[in-house]
Each structure stands twice: as C-alpha cells, then as structure tokens.
N, C-alpha and C positions, 0 to 999 in steps of 0.2 A: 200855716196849717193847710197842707193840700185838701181839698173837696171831692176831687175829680182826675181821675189819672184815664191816660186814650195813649192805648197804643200804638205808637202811629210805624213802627216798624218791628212785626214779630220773629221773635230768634227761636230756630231748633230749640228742641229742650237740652241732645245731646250735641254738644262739642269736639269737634274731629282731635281738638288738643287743647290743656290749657294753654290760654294766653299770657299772662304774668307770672310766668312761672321759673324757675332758676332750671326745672326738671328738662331733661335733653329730647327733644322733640325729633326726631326723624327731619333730616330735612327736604328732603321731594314732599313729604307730606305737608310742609310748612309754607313749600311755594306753590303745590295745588290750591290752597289755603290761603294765598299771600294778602288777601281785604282783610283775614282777620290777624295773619301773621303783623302785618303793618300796625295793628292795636297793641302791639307790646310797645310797653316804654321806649324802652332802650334802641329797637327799630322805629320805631316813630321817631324819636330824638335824632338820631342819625338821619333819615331822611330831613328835616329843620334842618340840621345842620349843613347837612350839602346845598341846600337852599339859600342858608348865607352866606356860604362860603364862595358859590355864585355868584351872588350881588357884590362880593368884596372884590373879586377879581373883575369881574364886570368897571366899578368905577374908580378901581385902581389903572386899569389900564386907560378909561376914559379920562382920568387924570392926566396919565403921561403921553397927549392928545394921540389914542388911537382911536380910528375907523370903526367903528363894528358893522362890516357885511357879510351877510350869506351866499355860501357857494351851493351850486346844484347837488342833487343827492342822486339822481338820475346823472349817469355821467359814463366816461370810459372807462375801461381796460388800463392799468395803471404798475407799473413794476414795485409794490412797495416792501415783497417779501414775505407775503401772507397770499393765499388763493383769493380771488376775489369774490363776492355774490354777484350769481348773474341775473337779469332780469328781462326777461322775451319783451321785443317788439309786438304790438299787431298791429301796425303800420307799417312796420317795415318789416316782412319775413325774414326769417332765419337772420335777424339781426338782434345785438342784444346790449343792453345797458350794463354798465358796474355799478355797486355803491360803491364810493369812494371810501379806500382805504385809509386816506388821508386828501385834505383837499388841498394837495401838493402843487399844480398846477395851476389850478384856479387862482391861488395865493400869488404866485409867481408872474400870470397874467393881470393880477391886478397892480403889482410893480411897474411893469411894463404901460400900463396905463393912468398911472401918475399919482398913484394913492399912496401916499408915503410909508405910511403905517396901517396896516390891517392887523384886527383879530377878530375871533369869534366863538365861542364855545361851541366847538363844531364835534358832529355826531360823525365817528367813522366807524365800519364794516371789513371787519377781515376774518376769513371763514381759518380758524384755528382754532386748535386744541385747547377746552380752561385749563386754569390752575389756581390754584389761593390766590395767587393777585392780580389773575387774568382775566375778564368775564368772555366768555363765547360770543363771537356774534358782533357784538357791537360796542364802543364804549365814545366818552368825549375826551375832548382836550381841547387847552387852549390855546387855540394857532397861532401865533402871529408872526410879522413878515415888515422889514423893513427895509427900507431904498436906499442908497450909499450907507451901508451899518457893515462893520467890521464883528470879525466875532469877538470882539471884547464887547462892540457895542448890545451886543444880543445877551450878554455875559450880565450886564449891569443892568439891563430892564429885567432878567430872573432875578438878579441878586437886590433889587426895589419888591418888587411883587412876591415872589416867595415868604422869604422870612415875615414880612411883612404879613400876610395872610394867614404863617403857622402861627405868629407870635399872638393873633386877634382871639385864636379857638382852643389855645392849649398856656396849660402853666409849667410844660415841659423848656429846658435851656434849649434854645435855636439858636442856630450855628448863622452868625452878620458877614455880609459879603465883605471883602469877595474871597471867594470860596476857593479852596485850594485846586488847582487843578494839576493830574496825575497823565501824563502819555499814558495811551493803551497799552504801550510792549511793556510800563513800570508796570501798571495794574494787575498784565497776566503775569509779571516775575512775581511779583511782592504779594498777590494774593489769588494767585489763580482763578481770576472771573474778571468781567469789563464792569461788574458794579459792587464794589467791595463795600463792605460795612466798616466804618471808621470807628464803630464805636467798640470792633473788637481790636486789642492790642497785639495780639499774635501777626506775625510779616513769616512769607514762606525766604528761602536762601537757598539758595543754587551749590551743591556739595559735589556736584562732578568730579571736580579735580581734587579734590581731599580725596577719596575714596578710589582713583584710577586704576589704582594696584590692588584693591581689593582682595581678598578669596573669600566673600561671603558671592555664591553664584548668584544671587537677585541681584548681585548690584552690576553684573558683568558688561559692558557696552550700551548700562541705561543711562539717563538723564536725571540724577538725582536731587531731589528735593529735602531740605529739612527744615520740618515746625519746632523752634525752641520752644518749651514752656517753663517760664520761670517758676519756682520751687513745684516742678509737674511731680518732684521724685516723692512727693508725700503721698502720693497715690498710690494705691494697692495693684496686686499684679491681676485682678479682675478689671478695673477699671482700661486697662490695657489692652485686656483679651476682647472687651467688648467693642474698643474704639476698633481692632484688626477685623472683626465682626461685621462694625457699621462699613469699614474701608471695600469688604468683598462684598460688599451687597450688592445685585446686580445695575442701582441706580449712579454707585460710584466706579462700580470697574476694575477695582485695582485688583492685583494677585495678592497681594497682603500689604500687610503694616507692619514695619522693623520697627523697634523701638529700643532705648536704653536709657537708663537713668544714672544720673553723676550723683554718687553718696560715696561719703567720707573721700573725697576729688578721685575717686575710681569709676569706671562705667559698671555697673550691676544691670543683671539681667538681659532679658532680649537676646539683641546680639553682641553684646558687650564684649567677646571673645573675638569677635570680628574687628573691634576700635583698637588698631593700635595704636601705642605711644607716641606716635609720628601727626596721627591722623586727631587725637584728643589734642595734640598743643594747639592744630590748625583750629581745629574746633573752638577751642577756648579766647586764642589771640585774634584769628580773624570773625568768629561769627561769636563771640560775647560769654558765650556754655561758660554757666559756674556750678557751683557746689550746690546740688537741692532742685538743679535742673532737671527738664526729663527730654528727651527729641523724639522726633518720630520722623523718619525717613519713608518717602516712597521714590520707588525707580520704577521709570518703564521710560517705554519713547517720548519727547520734548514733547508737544502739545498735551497727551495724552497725563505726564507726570503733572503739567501743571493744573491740569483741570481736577485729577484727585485730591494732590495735595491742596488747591481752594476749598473744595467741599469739607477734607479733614479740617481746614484750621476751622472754618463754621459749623463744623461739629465739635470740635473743642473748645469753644468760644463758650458753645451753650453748654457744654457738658459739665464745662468748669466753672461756671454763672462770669464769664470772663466781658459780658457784654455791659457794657458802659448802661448808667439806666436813666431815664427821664430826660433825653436828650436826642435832638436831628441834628445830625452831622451831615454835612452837602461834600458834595467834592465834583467838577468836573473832569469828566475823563475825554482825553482830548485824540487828535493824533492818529487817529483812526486809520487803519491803511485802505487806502482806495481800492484795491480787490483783492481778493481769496484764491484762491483754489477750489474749483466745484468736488462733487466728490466721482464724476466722472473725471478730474482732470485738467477742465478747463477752466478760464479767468474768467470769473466772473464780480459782479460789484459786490464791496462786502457791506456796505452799510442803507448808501444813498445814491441811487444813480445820477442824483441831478447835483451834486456836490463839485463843487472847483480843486481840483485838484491842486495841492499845492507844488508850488514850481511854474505852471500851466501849463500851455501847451510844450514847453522846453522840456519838462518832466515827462510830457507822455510820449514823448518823440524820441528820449534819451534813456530814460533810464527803464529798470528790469520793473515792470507791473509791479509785481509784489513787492517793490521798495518803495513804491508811491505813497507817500501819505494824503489825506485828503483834510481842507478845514469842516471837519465833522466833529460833532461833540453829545455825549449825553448830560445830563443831571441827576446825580446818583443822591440817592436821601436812604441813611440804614440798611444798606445793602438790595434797597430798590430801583431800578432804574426809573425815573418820575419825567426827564424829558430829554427830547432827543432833537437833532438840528442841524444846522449846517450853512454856511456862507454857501450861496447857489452859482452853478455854473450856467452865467449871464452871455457867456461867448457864443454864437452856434458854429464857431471852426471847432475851439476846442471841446464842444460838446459833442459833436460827429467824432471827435476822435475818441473820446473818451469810450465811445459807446460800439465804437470798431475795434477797441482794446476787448471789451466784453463781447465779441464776435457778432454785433447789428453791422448792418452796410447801411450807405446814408440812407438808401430808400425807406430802409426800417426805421429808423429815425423820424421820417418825414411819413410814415404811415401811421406808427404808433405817439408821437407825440406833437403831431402837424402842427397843433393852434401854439405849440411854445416854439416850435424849432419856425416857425411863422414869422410869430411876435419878436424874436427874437432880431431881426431881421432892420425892426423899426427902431432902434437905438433903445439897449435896456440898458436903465441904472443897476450898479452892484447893489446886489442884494441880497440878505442873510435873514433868518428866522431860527426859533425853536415850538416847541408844540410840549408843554406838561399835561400829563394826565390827570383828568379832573379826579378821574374815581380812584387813582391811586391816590390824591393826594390827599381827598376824604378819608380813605381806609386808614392811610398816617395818622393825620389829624386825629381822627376817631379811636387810633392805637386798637383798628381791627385785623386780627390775621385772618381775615376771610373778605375779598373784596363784596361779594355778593350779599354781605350787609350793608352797603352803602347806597344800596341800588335798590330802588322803588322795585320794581319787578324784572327781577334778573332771571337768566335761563340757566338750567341744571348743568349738572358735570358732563353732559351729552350733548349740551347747547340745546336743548327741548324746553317752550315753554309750556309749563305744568300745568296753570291758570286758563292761558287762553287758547292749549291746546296745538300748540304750532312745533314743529311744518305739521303741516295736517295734506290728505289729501285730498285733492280738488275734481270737480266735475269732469265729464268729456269736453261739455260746450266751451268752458274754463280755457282747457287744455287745446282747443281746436281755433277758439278768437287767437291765440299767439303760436299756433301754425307749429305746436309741440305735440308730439307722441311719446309716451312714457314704455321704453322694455321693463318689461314684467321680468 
C-alpha cells in the first residue's frame, strides 16, 4: 500500500502525440519529439536490439582473433564517392579536416604496420541524399581488414559472422555460407541492378535477336529485354495497364510496357499481332514461354533497357506477392569493373579507387579500361546491398597507374593520399577487407523498411536534426576563430 507518492519528474499535461499507439504520427513531429518517440515499445525494442546485435558482432569477431582499434574521425579528403563533410581549421587557416567517409586508409596503414586483423564499429560521414535504407549524414559499419587474405578469405569471415548474427535475433530461414556469388555483367543481364533480391523468382532474358525483324516500331534498333511470368496470363487487362503505368513513371523511365499473354498456346492481347510464329517458337524452345504465361517486353538503349526492366521484375515480384517470405537470401556480387564512364566522358573509378586490379599491372598497361575487372565485391541480403570490399591494391607502381588511368599524375597521388602511397613504400602485406552496414543489418534483422527506426536519433529526409536543432547557425566570433566568412 503506497503512503506517499513525490513527484520527482513533472510531465505536460498535453502530449505532442501518443506514445503506444498503432495511430500514424507525423514523423518530423516524432523526431522533434524523439525522448518521448524512444518510449514506444516497439522503438525502444529496436534500439535493445541494435545494442545486442553490437555486442554479438563485437565478440564474434574478438573470437576470430581480431584487433579492435580506432581510427581518427578528424582526418582527410578521401575519394569514396559521396562529398565529404568538411571541418575548418583554426590553427591552421584556410585548411580543413574531412570526416571520414570510410576509414579506408587508416585500415590499410594499419596492415602496413603489422596488425593482422583489424575491426571496428566505425562511425562514417558521407554528405548524400536519404532514402528508406539510407540515413543522411552519418551511419556505422563493421570494418575490417586483413594481411595476406584473399577474397575468398574475406568471403568466409562474412560467411562466419553474418548468418551467425541473423540466425541469434530472428526465426526467419538464413541463407549458410557459402553464399552464391553472381559477376556483376550476370546481375545486370539477369536482374537489372548490382543487388538483386533472390527471393524473387522472376530472371530478365535478352530478346534482341528474336525480334530483329520486327515491325512493332518500339522494338526498332533497341536492346530488348523480356520478364516471363509464369501463369502471369490469369491476370486481367487492368492489372497490365497499371504495371505500363508504373513503367512510365518518371522514377523508371521507360516509354512503355509491351506486353502479351500466351492462352489457349496463342499470344492474346498487347502486342500479340506483332509475335510472329517464327518469334513465339523461339520464345517457347529457347526462353521456356508456355501456356498461361504472360511477358512483358521493354526496349530502349543497353544500359538504360536493363535498369527498367530490373525495376519492372521488382515490381512484379511485389505486385504478384512473387517474394519468397520469412527468409535472407545472401549472394555475392563480384567482378566489378575497375572504371566507368564519367558522364562528361571520361574514365573514371567505378567502385573503389584503392582496389587491385585484376590482371595487375599487365592489365592496366594492356588492355581497354572498361574491360578491367577489379577484385571488388558487395554482400547483397533481399535486395539490399549490406557490405561492400575489396582485395587492396598494396603495389605503389601499380597504384600510380591505376590512378593515371583515372586521369591523377603521380604528384596527385602523392598529394592526396601521401601517408599510403608513403607506407606503401615500406614492404606492405596483401591485403583485403570488407565493411557491413550495422544499421542496414538492424533494419533486416528488425524486418524495418525504414532505416531511421533503428537509429536512436536519426536525421530527417533533409538530413536536419529536428531534436537538437542542427545545422543551426553559429556566431560571428564562431565563424572568425576558423578564419570563415559565410555569403549571404
């Protein structure tokens, strides 16, 4: 029987929102709010969990005798593919720190200085755009870096600690190493993206040459792609009109969606007047088309067909509840090519500057850039990309080179990344790593499609934090100790 009650902390009477409630709360109002937003179950649970999920990876890798040190967070200017954050001197004018977008280098210097194994749960900074599985700003992963390791060897400490980790927090089937892995040119034929979800059954097929002769004019000198759907024909001709719908939308691109369906073994609808008899055998004997099938054709130019027709089969995956359920499917995607095409033109890195080209130096000296592959690799989990890596290029001949393919001269080289192209110098072991994302792997684990529920206090769709009010603007005095002037 209580006597005496003291309140030792008084609450508003009115509530910005309920707390435990199923009812949909606005959310900027949720992360202005986030001391009481974090009192919901189900957010409070999540945060726990990323808390253990931590500790799990923590002395699973302390198990497989790794290191854990920290790298500086005050650091360079760093090529990782995202803009960096920068941070003023005032010690040193008009000089200025990076946070590290990855702490790529650091990792790599500590190879070089005899540490076999490194990891760390390290906090990295890359000023980009959110998305549902992106957070703005800032997020972790878990580094690590290994001395004479081959990428298989890198292959088998994800394929230990992964599974391992999902199988602790979920009663969903996880996928036991070792994981299938896919080249990147299969990835973008077979499913139009470099992180395919495995647990849809739909594969894209290359119909160029069935259809060469065409006289439907969309198909005239394109690059054709076609999604089979087995028994797709039971579906109504609304169900059709919408997926042509989702295809023009300006996030996919396409000029339309051709379609036809095989009933009573004729093509019905669409363009079914367009399939001749010549083109339905090929259909049938070499890409599988039976009876109660439906296709859906896109054409435009090679890159551009394959990136639609990915998004179509992940729209028809969900449209048709075609997704495999209560299961992580891994796969790695390997095979990377070593440069691009900028969209001015020029060669630039496509994944990881600091990656060993495969071939080595024979390959950068001999063959066409764009035929280079590099040992580069992600880790794809349901169509998320969860970690990404790469066997490092330990050479500094063949790292000048590589980096004169991507138009630096050595000096740039030895400007921008002096303390490796340095160290370099002192006899480095080969060396390979990968880096999984902690907050993607929570959001899995947690089966959240919104990363910014896994995250104590994460920043809005604008990268603003709502709570504590940031970026915010700062004083003169502020502004003048670090020798910056702001234009209005």
């Amino acid at each position: 029987i209580a006597n005496e009650i003291e309140v030792l902390g008084k609450c508003k009477n009115v509530l910005p929102f309920e707390i435990n409630t199923d009812q949909e709360v606005r959310e900027d109002l949720r992360l202005e709010y986030r001391f009481l937003d974090l009192r919901n179950e189900k957010l409070h649970n999540n945060i726990l969990l990323r808390s253990k999920i931590l500790k799990t990876l923590r002395d699973k890798m302390d198990e497989l005798g790794f290191t854990e040190i920290q790298t500086p967070i005050l650091a360079n200017s760093s090529p990782e593919g995202a803009r960096d954050y920068l941070v003023p001197s005032r010690l040193n004018p008009g000089e200025f720190y990076a946070l590290p977008q990855a702490p790529q280098q650091f990792k790599q210097l500590l190879m070089v200085s005899g540490f076999d194994k490194y990891f760390q749960i390290a906090p990295c900074f890359r000023d980009e755009d959110p998305r549902a599985d992106r957070a703005p700003g800032e997020f972790y992963q878990l580094d690590f870096e290994m001395s004479f390791a081959t990428q298989e060897d890198v292959f088998k400490v994800i394929e230990e600690v992964v599974p391992y980790t999902f199988k602790k927090f979920t009663t969903w089937k996880v996928d036991e190493g070792p994981f299938i892995k896919i080249p990147y040119r299969e990835a973008m034929e077979k499913y139009g993206i470099d992180k395919p979800d495995l647990r849809n059954p739909l594969i894209i097929q290359d119909a160029t040459e069935v259809f060469e002769n065409s006289e439907f004019k969309a198909f005239e000198g394109k690059t054709i792609k076609v999604i089979i759907v087995p028994n797709g024909a039971e579906q109504g001709r609304k169900f059709f009109d919408k997926m042509a719908d989702f295809a023009t939308t300006e996030e996919v691109g396409a000029k339309g969606l051709a379609w036809t369906k095989i009933e009573n073994e004729e093509s019905q609808g669409g363009i079914a007047k367009f399939i001749t008899e010549e083109a339905k055998a090929k259909l049938e004997n070499e890409f599988g088309v039976k009876a109660g099938d439906s296709i859906f054709f896109v054409a435009d130019e090679f890159y551009k067909a394959q990136k639609i027709a990915g998004l179509v089969r992940i729209e028809l995956g969900k449209r048709l509840d075609l997704i495999e359920k209560n299961v992580y499917k891994f796969c790695f995607i390997v095979d990377f090519p070593m440069y691009e095409l900028s969209d001015e033109g020029t060669i630039d890195f496509c994944h990881n500057p600091f990656s060993m080209p495969q071939g080595g130096l024979d390959a950068l000296e001999n063959k066409d850039p764009l035929e280079i592959l590099a040992y580069q690799y992600d880790l794809v989990c349901n169509g998320y990309e969860m970690a990404s890596g790469a066997v490092r290029n330990h050479n500094p001949e063949i790292m000048v080179k590589a980096f004169e393919i991507a138009g630096y001269k050595e000096d740039d080289v030895k400007n921008r990344f002096g303390a490796l192209y340095n160290a370099f110098q002192y006899g480095t072991p080969p060396h390979a790593g990968a880096a999984p994302g902690v907050d993607r792997m929570v959001m899995l684990i947690e089966d959240s499609q919104n990363i910014r529920e896994v995250i104590a206090f994460p920043k809005n769709k604008r990268a603003r934090d709502l709570l504590m009010r940031a970026p915010s603007v700062v004083s003169e005095q502020q502004l003048k100790d670090v020798h910056i002037e702001v234009k209005k």
